[in-house]
C-alpha positions as CSV (number, residue, x, y, z in Angstrom):
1,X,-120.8,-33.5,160.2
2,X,-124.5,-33.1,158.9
3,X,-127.5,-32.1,160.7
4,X,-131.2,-32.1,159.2
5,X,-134.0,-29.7,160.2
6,X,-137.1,-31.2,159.0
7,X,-139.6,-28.9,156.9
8,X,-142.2,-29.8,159.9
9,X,-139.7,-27.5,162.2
10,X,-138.7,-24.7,160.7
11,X,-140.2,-21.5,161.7
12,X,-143.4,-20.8,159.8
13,X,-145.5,-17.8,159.3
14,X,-148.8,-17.6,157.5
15,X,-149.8,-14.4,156.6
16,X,-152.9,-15.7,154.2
17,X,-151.2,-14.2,150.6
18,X,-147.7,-15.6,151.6
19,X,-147.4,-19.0,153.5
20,X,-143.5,-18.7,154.4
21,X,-141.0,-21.2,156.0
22,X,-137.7,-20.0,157.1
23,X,-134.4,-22.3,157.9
24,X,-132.9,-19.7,159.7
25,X,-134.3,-16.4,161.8
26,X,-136.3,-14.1,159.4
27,X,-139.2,-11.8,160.7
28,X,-141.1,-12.7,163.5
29,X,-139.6,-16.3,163.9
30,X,-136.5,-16.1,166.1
31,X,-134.3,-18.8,167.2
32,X,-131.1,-17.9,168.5
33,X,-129.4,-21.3,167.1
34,X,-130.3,-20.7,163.6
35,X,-129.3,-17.4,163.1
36,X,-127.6,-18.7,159.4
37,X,-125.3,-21.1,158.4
38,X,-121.6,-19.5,157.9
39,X,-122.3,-16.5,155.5
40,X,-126.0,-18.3,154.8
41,X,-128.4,-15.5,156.5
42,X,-131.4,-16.7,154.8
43,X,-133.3,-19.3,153.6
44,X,-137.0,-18.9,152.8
45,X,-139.3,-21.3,151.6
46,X,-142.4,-19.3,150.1
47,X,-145.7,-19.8,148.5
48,X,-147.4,-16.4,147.1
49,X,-150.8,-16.6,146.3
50,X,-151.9,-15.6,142.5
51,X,-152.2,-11.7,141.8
52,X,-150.5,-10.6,145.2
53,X,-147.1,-9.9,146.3
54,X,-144.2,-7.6,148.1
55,X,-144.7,-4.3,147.9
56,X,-141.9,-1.6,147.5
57,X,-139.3,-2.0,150.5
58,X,-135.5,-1.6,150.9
59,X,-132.6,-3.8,151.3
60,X,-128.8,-3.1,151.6
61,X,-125.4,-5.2,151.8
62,X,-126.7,-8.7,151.0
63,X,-126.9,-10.5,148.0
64,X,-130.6,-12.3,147.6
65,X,-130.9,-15.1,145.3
66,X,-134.6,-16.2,144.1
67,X,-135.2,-19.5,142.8
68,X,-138.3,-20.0,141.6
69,X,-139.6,-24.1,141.8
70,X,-143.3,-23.2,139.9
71,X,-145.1,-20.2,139.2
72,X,-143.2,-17.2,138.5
73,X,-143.0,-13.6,140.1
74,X,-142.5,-10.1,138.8
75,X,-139.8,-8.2,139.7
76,X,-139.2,-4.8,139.5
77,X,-136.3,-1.8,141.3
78,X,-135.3,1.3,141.8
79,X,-132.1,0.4,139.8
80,X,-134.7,0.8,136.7
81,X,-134.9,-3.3,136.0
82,X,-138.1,-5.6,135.6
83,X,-138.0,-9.0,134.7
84,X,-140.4,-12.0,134.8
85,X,-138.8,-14.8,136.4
86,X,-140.5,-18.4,135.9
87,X,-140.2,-22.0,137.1
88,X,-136.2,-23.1,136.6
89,X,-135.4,-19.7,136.4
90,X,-132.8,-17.6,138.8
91,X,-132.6,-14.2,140.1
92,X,-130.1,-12.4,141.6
93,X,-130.1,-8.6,143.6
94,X,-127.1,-7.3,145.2
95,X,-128.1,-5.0,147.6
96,X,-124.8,-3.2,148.2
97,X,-125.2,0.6,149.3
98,X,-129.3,0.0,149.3
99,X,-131.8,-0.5,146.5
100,X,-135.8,-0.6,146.5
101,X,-137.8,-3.3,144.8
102,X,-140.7,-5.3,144.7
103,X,-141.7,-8.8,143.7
104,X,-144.9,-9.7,142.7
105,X,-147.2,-12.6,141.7
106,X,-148.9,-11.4,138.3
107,X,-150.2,-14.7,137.9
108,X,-153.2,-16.6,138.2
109,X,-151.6,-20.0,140.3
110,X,-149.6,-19.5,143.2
111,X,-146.0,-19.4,143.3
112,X,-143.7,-21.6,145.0
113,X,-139.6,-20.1,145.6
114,X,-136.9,-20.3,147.9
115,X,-135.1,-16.9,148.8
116,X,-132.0,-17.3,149.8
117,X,-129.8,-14.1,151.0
118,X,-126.0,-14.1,151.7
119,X,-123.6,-11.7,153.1
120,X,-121.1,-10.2,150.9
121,X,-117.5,-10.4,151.0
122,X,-117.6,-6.8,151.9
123,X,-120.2,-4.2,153.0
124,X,-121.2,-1.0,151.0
125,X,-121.1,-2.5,147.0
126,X,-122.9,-1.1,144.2
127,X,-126.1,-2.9,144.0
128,X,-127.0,-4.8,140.8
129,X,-129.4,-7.5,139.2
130,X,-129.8,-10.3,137.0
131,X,-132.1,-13.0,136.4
132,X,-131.0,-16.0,133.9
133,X,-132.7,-19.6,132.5
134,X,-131.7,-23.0,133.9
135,X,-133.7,-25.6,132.6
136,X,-133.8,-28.6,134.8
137,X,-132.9,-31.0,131.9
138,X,-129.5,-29.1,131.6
139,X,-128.5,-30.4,135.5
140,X,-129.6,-33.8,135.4
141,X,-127.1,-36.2,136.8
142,X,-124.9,-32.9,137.9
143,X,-124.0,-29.8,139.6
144,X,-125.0,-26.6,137.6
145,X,-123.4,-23.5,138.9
146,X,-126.3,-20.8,139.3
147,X,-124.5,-17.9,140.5
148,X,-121.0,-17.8,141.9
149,X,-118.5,-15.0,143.5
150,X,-115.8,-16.3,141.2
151,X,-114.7,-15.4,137.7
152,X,-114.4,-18.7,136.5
153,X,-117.9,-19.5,136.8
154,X,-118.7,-17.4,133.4
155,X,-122.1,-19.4,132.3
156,X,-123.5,-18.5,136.3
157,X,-125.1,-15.4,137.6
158,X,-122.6,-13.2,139.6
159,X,-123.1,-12.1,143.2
160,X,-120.4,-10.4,145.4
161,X,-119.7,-13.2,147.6
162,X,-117.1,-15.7,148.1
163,X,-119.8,-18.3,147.4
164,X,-121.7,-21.0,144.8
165,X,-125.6,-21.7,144.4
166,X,-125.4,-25.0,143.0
167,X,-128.3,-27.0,141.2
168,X,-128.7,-30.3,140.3
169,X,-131.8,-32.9,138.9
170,X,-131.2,-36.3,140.3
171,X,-133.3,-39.8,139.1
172,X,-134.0,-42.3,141.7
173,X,-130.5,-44.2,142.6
174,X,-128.4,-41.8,141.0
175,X,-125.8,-40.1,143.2
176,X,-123.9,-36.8,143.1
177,X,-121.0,-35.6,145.8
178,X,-120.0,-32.2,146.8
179,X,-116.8,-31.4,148.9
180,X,-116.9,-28.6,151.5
181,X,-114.0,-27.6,152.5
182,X,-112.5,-27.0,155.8
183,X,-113.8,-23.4,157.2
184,X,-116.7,-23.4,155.0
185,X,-120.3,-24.4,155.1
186,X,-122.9,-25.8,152.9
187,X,-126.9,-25.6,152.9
188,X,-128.6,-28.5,151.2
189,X,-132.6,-28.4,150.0
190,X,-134.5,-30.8,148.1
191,X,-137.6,-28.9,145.9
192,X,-139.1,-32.2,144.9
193,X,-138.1,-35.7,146.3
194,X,-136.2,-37.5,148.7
195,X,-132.4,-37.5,149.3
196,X,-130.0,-40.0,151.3
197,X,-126.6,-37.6,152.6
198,X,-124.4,-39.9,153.5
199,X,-126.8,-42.5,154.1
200,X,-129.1,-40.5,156.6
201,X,-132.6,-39.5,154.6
202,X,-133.8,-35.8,154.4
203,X,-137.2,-35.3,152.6
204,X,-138.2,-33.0,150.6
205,X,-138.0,-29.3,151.4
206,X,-135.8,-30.2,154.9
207,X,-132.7,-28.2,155.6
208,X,-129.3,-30.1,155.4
209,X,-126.5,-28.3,156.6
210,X,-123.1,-29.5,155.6
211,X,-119.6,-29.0,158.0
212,X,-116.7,-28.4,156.3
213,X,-113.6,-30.6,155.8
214,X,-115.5,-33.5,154.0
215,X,-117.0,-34.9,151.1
216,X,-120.6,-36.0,151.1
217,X,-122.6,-38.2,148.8
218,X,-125.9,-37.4,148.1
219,X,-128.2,-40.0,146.4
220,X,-131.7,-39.1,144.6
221,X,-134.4,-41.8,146.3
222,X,-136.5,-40.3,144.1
223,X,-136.8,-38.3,141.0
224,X,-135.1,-35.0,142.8
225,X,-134.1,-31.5,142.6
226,X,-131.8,-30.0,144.7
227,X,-130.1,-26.6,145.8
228,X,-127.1,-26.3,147.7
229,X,-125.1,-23.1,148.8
230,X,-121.7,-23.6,149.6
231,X,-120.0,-20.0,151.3
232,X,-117.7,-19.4,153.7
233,X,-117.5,-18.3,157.6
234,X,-119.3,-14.5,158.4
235,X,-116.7,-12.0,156.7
């Protein structure tokens, strides 16, 4: 009901200012068995080298979350917003009927982030942004909601999907579970340590995908922080 794809096989391209792992197919790494994970298109894994970046390009119908593990970046659209999102910070960009952005480094270290894009519940939205704090103190020893779909997640950053980016610090022998349920799907990443799923290890910065229709425990063997996307089957 779990399978883990190490950070040693996951595609990887090295274009000297970006050094980028993907989880699933993205640019010129193609595998047709990890084409996404349910509604999960994308999952990037990306360093950025200080002062470069992204320039200007286009996206439409998918909502792109950035998390941002050190470093920050500099983001700025054709919607008219520009924000500075740092280390334990969150963005979000809903691409809907098309927007135009870029996403620089300003800084002078490299940035480390994971980029994670999911398909909305429907196609053709209007496209929107936001970018919020979440200090890792806040999630230690639990599940923070980051951004959600649903209207009961007030205190998390909104993206039109039936989906939840979770967060969560864990301390060395301190567990946490998470329930998927049946007909959804769940992406697990640790930023920083190692993590035993149900007893089988993943290290840092593998992939853990989660089937639905059971509960999982997941224990910190280390000092850890974790992301985890829970979203249903391709609308």
């Amino acid at each position: 009901m779990l399978n883990i794809r190490t950070f040693a096989e996951i595609g990887h391209e090295n274009h000297g200012w970006l050094d980028a792992r993907h989880h699933f197919s993205f640019g010129d790494y193609h595998d047709p068995q990890r084409m996404g994970w349910g509604s999960i298109r994308v999952w990037n894994d990306d360093t950025i080298a200080a002062r470069t970046g992204f320039a200007p390009h286009s996206h439409r119908d998918m909502e792109i979350i950035t998390y941002v593990r050190t470093g920050a970046i500099t983001h700025e659209d054709s919607l008219g917003n520009k924000g500075r999102i740092a280390a334990g910070d969150v963005q979000v960009m809903g691409a809907g009927t098309g927007v135009q952005h870029s996403e620089h480094n300003a800084e002078d270290e490299e940035t480390t982030l994971f980029q994670i894009w999911i398909h909305p519940r429907a196609p053709g939205g209007a496209p929107h942004w936001g970018q919020k704090s979440f200090p890792n103190g806040d999630r230690a020893g639990q599940w923070t909601t980051l951004a959600s779909g649903y209207g009961d997640d007030t205190d998390a950053l909104h993206i039109n999907a039936d989906a939840r980016v979770l967060g969560a610090t864990l301390y060395s022998g301190h567990a946490l579970t998470h329930t998927v349920d049946s007909g959804r799907y769940a992406y697990l990443v640790s930023s920083t340590g190692r993590v035993a799923v149900n007893g089988v290890v993943a290290n840092p910065r593998d992939g853990v995908a989660l089937s639905g229709g059971e509960t999982y425990r997941i224990e910190g063997l280390d000092e850890t922080e974790l992301v985890l996307v829970d979203a249903p089957a391709l609308p």
